[in-house]
Structures are given as C-alpha cells and as structure tokens.
N, C-alpha and C positions, 0 to 999 in steps of 0.2 A: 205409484208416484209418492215419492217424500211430499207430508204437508207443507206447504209455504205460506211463510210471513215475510213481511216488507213494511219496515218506516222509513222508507224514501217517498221524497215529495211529490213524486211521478214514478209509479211502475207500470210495469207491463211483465203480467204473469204468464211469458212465454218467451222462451227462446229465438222464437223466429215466429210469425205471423203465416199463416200456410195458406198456398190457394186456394182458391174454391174447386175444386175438380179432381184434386190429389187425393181429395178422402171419400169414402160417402156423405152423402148429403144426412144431416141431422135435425132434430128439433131440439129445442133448449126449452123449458119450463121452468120459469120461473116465480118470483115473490117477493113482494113488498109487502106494508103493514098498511098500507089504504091503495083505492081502488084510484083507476085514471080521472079524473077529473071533468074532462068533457074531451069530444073527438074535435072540438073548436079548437085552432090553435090560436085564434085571434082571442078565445072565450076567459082564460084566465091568465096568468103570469106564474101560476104555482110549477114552479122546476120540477118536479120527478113527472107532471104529466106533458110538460113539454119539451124534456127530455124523450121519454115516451116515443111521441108524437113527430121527434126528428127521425124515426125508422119509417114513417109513412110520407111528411112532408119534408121540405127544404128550404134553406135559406138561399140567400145569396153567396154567402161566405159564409163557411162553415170554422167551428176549431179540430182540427187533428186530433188526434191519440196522443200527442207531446202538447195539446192548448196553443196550438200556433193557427194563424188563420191561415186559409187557403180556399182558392177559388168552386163554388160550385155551382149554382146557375148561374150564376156569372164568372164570365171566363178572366176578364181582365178589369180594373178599373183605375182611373185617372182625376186628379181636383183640377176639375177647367178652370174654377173661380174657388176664391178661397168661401162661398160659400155655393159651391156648384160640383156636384161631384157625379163622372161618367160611368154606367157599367155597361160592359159587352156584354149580351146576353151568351149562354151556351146553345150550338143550333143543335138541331135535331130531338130534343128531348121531350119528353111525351110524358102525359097524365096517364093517370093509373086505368081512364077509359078510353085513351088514346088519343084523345086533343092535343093538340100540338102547342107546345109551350112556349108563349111571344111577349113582348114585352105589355101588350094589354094586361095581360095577368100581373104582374109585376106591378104595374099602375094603381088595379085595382084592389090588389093586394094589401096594398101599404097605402092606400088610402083607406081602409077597412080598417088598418091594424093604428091610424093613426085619429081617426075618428076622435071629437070629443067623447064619445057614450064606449070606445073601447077600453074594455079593463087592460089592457095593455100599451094602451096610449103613453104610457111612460116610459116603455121600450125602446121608445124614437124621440127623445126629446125636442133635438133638434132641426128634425126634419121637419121643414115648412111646408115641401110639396112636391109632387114626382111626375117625371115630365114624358113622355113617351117621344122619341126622335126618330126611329124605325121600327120594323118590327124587335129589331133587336138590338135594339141602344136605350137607355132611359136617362135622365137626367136626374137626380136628385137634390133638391134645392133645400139647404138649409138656411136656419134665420139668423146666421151668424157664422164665421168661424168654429169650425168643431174637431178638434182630435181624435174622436173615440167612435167615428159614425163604423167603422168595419165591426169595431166588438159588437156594439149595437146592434149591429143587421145578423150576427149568428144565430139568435133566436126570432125571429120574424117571419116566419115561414110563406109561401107563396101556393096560390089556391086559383084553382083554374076558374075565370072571368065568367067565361059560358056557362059553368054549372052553377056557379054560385048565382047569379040570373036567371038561370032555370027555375033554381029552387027556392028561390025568394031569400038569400043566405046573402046578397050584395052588402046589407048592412050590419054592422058589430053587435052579437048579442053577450048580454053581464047576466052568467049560470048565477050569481051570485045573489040575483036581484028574481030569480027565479025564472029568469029569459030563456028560451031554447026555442033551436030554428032547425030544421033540416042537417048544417052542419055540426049540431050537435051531437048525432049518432051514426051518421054518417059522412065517408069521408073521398077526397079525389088528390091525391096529392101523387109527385115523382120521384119519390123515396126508395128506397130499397125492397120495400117490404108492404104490403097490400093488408087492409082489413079485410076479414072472412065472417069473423061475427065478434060480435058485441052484445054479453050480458054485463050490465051495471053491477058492482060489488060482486062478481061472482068468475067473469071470465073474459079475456082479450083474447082474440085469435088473431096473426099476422099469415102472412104465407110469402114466398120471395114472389120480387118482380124481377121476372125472366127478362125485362127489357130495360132493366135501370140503364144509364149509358152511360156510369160509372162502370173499372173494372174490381167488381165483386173480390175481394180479400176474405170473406165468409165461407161456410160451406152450409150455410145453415138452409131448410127450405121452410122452416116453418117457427111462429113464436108463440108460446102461449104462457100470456100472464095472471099471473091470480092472487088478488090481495086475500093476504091473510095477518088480519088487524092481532089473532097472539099468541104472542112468540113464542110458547111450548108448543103451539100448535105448526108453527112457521118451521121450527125445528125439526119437529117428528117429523112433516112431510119431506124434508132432506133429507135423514137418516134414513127416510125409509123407501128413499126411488122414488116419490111420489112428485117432487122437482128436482131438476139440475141444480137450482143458483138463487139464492136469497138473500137479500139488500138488508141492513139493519140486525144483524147478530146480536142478541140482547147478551150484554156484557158477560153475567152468568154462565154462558154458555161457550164463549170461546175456549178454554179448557175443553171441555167434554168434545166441541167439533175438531180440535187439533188432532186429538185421540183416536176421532172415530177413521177408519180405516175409509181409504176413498175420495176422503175431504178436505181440500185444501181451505185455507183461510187467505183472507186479501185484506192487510191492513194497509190505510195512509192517512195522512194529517188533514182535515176535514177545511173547509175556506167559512163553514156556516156557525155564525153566530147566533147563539139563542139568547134572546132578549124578554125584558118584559113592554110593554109599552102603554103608556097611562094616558088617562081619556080625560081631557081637561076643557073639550067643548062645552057639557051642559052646566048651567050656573047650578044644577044639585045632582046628588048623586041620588039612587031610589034605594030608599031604606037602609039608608049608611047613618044612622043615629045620629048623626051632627047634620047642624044648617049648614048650607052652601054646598061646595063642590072641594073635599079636601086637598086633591091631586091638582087644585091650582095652584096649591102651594108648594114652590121648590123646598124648603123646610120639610115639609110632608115628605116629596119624595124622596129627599133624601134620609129622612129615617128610616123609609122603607128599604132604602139601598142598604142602609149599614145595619140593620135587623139579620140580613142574609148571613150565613156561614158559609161561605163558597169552599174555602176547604174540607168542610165536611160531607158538603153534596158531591165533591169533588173524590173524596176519599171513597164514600160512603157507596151511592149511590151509582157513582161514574167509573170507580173501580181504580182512578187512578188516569183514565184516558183521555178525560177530557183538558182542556188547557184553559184555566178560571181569566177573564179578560175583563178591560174597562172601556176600552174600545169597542163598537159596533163592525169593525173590520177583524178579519186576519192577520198577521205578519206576512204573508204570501202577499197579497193585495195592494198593487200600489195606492200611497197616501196612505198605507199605514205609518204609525210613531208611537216609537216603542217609548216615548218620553212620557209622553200621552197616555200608555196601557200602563196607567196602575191604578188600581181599584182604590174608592173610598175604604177605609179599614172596618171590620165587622169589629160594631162598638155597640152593643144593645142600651147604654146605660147614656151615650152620645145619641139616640134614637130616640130617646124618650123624652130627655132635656128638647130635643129637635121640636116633636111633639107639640111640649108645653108652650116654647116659642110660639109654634103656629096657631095657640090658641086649640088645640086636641089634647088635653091632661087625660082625656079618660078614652082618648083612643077615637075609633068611629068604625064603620062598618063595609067591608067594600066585595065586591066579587073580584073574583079571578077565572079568568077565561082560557082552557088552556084544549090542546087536541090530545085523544089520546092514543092516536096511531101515526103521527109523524116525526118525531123526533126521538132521538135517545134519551129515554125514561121520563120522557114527558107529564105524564099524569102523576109520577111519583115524586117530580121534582117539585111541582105548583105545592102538593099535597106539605112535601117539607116545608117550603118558603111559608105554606098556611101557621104551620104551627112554627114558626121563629115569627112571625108578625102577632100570633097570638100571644109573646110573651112581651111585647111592649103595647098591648090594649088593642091591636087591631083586628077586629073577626073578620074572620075572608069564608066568603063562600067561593068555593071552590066549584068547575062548571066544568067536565072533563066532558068530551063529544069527541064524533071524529070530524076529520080534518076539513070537509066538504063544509060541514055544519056551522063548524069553530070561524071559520073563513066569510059565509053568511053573515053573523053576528058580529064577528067584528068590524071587517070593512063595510057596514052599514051603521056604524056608532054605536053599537046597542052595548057594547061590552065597558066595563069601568078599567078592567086593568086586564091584559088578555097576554099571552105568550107568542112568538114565533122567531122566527130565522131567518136569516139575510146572509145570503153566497157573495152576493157583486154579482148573478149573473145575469144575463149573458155579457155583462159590460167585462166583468172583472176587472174594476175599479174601482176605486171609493165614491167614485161621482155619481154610482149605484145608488148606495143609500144614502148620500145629502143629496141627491135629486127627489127621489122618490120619498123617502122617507122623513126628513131633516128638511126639507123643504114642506111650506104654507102650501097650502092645496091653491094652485093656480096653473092657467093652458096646462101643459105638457106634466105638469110636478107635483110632486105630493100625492101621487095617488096611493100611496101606503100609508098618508097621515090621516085617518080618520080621527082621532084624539086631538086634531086641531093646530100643535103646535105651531107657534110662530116665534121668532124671532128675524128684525128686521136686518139684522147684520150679518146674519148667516144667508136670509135671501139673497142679499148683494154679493155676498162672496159666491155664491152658487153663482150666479148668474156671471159672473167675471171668471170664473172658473171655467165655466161651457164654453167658453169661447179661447181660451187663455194656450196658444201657441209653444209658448218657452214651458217646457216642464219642470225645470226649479221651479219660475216661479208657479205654474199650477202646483204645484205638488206645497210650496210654500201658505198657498191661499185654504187647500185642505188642511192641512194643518190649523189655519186659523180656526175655520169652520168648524173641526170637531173641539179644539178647545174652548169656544163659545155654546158650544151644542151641549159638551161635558159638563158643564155647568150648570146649565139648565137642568139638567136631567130629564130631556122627555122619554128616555129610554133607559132601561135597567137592565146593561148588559149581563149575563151571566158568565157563560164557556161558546168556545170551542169545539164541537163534539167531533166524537171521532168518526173516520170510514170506515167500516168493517163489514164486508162482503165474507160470501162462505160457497164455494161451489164445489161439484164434482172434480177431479181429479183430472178428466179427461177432457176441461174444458179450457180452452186460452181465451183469456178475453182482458182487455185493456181497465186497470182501474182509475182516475182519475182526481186529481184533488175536487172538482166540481160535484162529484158522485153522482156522474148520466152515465146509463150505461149506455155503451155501440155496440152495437149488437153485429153490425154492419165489419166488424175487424175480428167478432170471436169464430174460432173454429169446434168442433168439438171432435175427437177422435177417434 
C-alpha cells in the first residue's frame, strides 16, 4: 500500500471501515512515549490515559470518529428544566463481571467523579447533583443553566456501584498526591475491550469483550500497549515488527518512515496548545537571587514572553509543523479569536528594559519544569527557552522528568515555571481552559491553577459564561475573558503541535484532531 499523508482537519485513513467478522481477528501493538497513567478514570484528567481508558470504560455520550456526540449508556436525553437534564439509561448492558448496568451506577459514578478531593471535579463544573428516578432514568441537576453539559459528560466514564463498594474504591482517589485504591490497577468497566494484565511502565494488555452491546466495527481481539519514553527506540520497534502503530513520530523521522516500505504516515492539525505557566502564589521563589517572588510581576512575565524566538523553535526544532500562537486555544475551538492570536513580538532588548522596570537589572534565578515524554520535543524546547532567558540575565534551571512525575510537582505548587498542553478536551471549548485553568481555584474551577492566578473580572465573566444561552453573546464574553487573561500573562502560550501517527500499512484506524485513539473503529487486514 502507497504511504499516506493527510492535512485535513479530520481524517479517516480508510476507505470504508470493515466489520468485525469479514477478516480474521487481529492484535494491534502499539506505542506512545509515557505509560497509562492510572487504571482510575475518576484518578486524573491527563487525555492520552483517558483516552486510553475509553476502550475499557464508558460514558454517557460519547464523540464519533467525525467528534459529534452520540448516545452510549445513555440512549436518549431531554432538558426538563433549564437546570434539569434527563438521560434514558441503555437496558441490557453489563459490566466486564457481568453486573448489570442501572442507573445506581451512574449516580455513584458522577458523584465520585464530582467529589471535592476528585482530580476531575472540573470535568462537571456545572453539575450540582444526580438524581436516580428508576432503574433507568437519572436526573442531572445543575447549578445554573448550562450549554456544554453533553461535551462534558464524553469524558466521565461510569463504574459499576457494587464493585467499587466492594473494594473500598466508593471514594475519588488524587495518584498525584500519592493516593491509590483497588481502582487503581484494577479495573470493571463496559467498554469494548477488558484488562488482562497490567505492568506499570512496561505493558497494557486489553482482550475484546465478546458481549459489548455495541455492534463491534473492529476486528481486533486483543491490544497491547507499551510506552516507549525514546523515540529511536519508538522507531526501531515499528520498522522492525515489533509494534503495529506509534503515536508521536519525532519530526526527524517522518522522512525516513514515509520511505520505509509498509509504513503509512497519519498527519492532522493538533487542537493542543503548549504553554508555559508561572507560579505566582509564594511571596518567594527558592534560590532565585532576588527578594520576593519575580513572576508577580506582569513586567517579569512579559519579558519572559518576548525573550522567546518562537520562529526559530518553530523552524528549528518543530521542523516547520508547528503553528507558533498567543492564544491558549486553537482556531478549530470555539471562542477562538483570531484578533486575539498574535503574539507579543520577540524583542530581547524590550525584555530587558521590561526587567529593569520591574526592579530585576541583573536578572534572577528561576526553575523550569518541563516532562520529557509528553509532548513534541519537550525537553528540547524548555532546554532552548533556557538559553534565550539566559541572554537577558535570567538562569533557569531546567527540571526534565517524565510526565507522571512533572504532573506531581506541579499540580501540587512546587514548580516556579513549569510546561504543559490544553486540548479543550473533553469540552472542546474555550470554557475548557477559562474554567479550569483562567479561573481562581474555587468549587468546580481552577483546578489546573496551581500558580494562583486570579483576576476578578475574568471570574465574573467565567461565571456568566457557564450559564450564557445565546451564543454570540457567550462566545462575545470569551473573547472578553481571554483579552483580559492576555494581558495578565499567567500563561506563556507557545505553538500548536502537530499529529503525527505512523502505522503499518495493513491497518485502518481513524485519526482525530483530539489525538485519542478508538481502537473500537480500527480493523487490521
């Protein structure tokens, strides 16, 4: 089969999607560059492991293979009251030990997933509370008018009542804080596809569920995942039969896979923004040469912003594939504004001046906190921003870890200036990140703000936002919010990055602007 490439904003590397039954049954082996996360799906908010985690568990409503929603343990749903929303449960559907799937589950589920002590509590902002009517009706009560509760609920997955009371798993455990319960390594969900075994950093085994009461589009009977944190290593084992299909093609290397016989390439336009984000809670930083806390200083951060060369990490580094941004969104993503996306101008000599303003003539000393297996060229990118901040006085200790670890430290404050990404998902909205991220840590928000930010007029607009009906004007009040947000600086958008999958030849499988794979739609032939 001829290699294929694609920069359309949604493909599907297959002509036709084949039944399950038409071919033989196959296994797919694949690779990423960090390991699952936890087998909790209430336990973190990190996408690729709860991505993951959707071949084992379920939502309510699910997104397609085209990002449209459509119904899956729930069959049908209705708004009783503009803050009252109905779902029909699906009947018949069974847990991976054969429990019977009712709306108890569903209750307890999203009472878990909404918990104060859950790290996903910000998943469901606006849900106030869930109501059980039959076995197979639930109520959903939110604390206000809400637009967006269907995107919300694609990522939320649902976990059988009886086991999680079994095993002492009823209440939300934070892997992050060092937490782990029974649900942590093992798992009961009505997914597609069953856990077999589970070695941490080393190997995922799935195997199909012969009784999903979906009808199967797959042919596959079995999945075996395996991080592999680098990427000559990532490479070799695709060139050499040792996986089917590997997520994150380091830039380098799309030439030579185009080439290799066998090997198709899946490119598309990425929705995930890499940012930096600065820690402006403690009144000092630790062993940053100056008094105080520099990064209270908008002055500060913005010479940090205009210290950056985004066209040369972009040339350089990115190869050309990344798209350099000033917005914390995509252009894909509603409440994007393209008025909005243009970057402060890389001015070293406006950086320093900035500096002196702030009372830092001779610079100061700060860390940077960055993973080194989750993003595209992550540790190399921090490593550059290091030496453009050293040429206007600022030393950066740079802290490269992988992504379990990176995630530890900073969502517990300990990091001064640290790196990550923001999809919008599961929302695929902008209400994504002024919720979670742009938003003051309070109830439901702000649980990506560890660095404290506040501002009280973007709270207000978030909160009129949640609730805001007419979509001009929501989409008008976003607009406010990042322009106010923009200014402040509590974030240092960088790019863009791009998709770029790499598989065997003889395999179909849908690629996504989200970058989750379904495994649940590939065949292999």
């Amino acid at each position: 089969m001829k290699n294929i490439k694609t920069n359309l904003p949604l493909t599907l590397i297959a002509s036709s999607i084949l039944v399950a039954g038409t071919v033989h049954a196959k296994t797919i082996t694949w690779a990423d560059t960090s390991d699952i996360y936890s087998m909790d799906p209430h336990g973190q908010a990190i996408s690729p492991t709860l991505a993951f985690l959707h071949h084992i568990y379920e939502p309510l409503v699910r997104y397609n293979q085209n990002l449209e929603i459509e119904p899956a343990l729930a069959t049908r749903w209705e708004k009783v009251e503009p803050d009252r929303w109905r779902f029909t449960l699906r009947q018949g559907v069974k847990f991976h030990d054969g429990s019977e799937f009712t709306a108890e589950d569903v209750v307890a589920s999203l009472e878990r997933a909404t918990h104060p002590d859950s790290p996903i509590r910000g998943n469901l902002p606006a849900v106030a509370g869930v109501e059980r009517v039959d076995d197979h009706t639930v109520d959903i009560h939110l604390n206000g008018s809400y637009p967006l509760l269907l995107n919300d609920l694609t990522n939320v997955y649902v976990l059988d009542k009886q086991w999680m009371s079994e095993h002492g798993a009823l209440q939300p455990i934070d892997p992050s804080k060092g937490e782990q319960s029974y649900s942590t390594t093992h798992t009961n969900g009505t997914g597609p596809f069953v856990l077999e075994t589970r070695r941490p950093d080393a190997e995922t085994v799935l195997t199909v569920n012969e009784k999903w009461w979906d009808e199967a589009e797959h042919n596959l009977t079995r999945i075996e995942f395996t991080p592999i944190a680098s990427d000559a290593t990532r490479v070799s084992a695709l060139l050499s039969g040792q996986i089917d299909m590997m997520l994150s093609v380091p830039l380098q290397d799309i030439a030579r896979l185009e080439n290799a016989p066998g090997i198709q390439i899946l490119e598309t336009p990425g929705l995930r923004t890499i940012m930096l984000a600065f820690n402006q809670s403690p009144a000092t930083l630790e062993d940053n040469g100056a008094e105080g806390n520099p990064l209270q200083e908008v002055k500060v951060r913005k010479a940090l912003y205009q210290a950056i060369n985004m066209e040369l990490i972009h040339d350089k580094l990115m190869r050309g594939k990344s798209r350099n941004a000033a917005l914390p969104v995509a252009p894909a993503v509603p409440g994007y504004a393209a008025e909005l996306d243009e970057r402060y101008p890389y001015d070293p000599e406006a950086a320093l001046q900035l500096l002196a303003e702030a009372g830092y003539p001779d610079g100061f000393s700060v860390g940077l906190d960055c993973p080194n297996d989750r993003y595209v060229r992550d540790e190399e990118i921090c490593q550059a921003i290091s030496a453009m901040w050293a040429r206007i006085g600022v030393e950066t200790r740079v802290n490269a870890r992988n992504a379990s670890n990176h995630w530890q430290e900073a969502l517990n404050g300990g990091s001064d200036i640290w790196m990550f990404g923001w999809a919008t998902l599961p929302m695929l909205d902008s209400f994504s990140i002024l919720s979670q991220v742009l938003s003051s840590p309070h109830d439901k928000y702000g649980a990506w703000n560890p660095g404290g930010y506040h501002n009280p007029e973007v709270d207000a607009l978030i909160e009129k936002i949640s609730v805001a009906q007419d979509e001009q004007e929501r989409l008008s009040m976003i607009d406010q919010a990042f322009e106010l947000s923009k200014a402040d600086i509590p974030l240092l958008p960088l790019h863009q990055q791009p998709l770029i999958w790499a598989t065997n030849d003889d395999i179909q499988v849908p690629q996504t602007p989200d970058n989750k794979v379904r495994l649940w739609y590939a065949t292999v032939e």
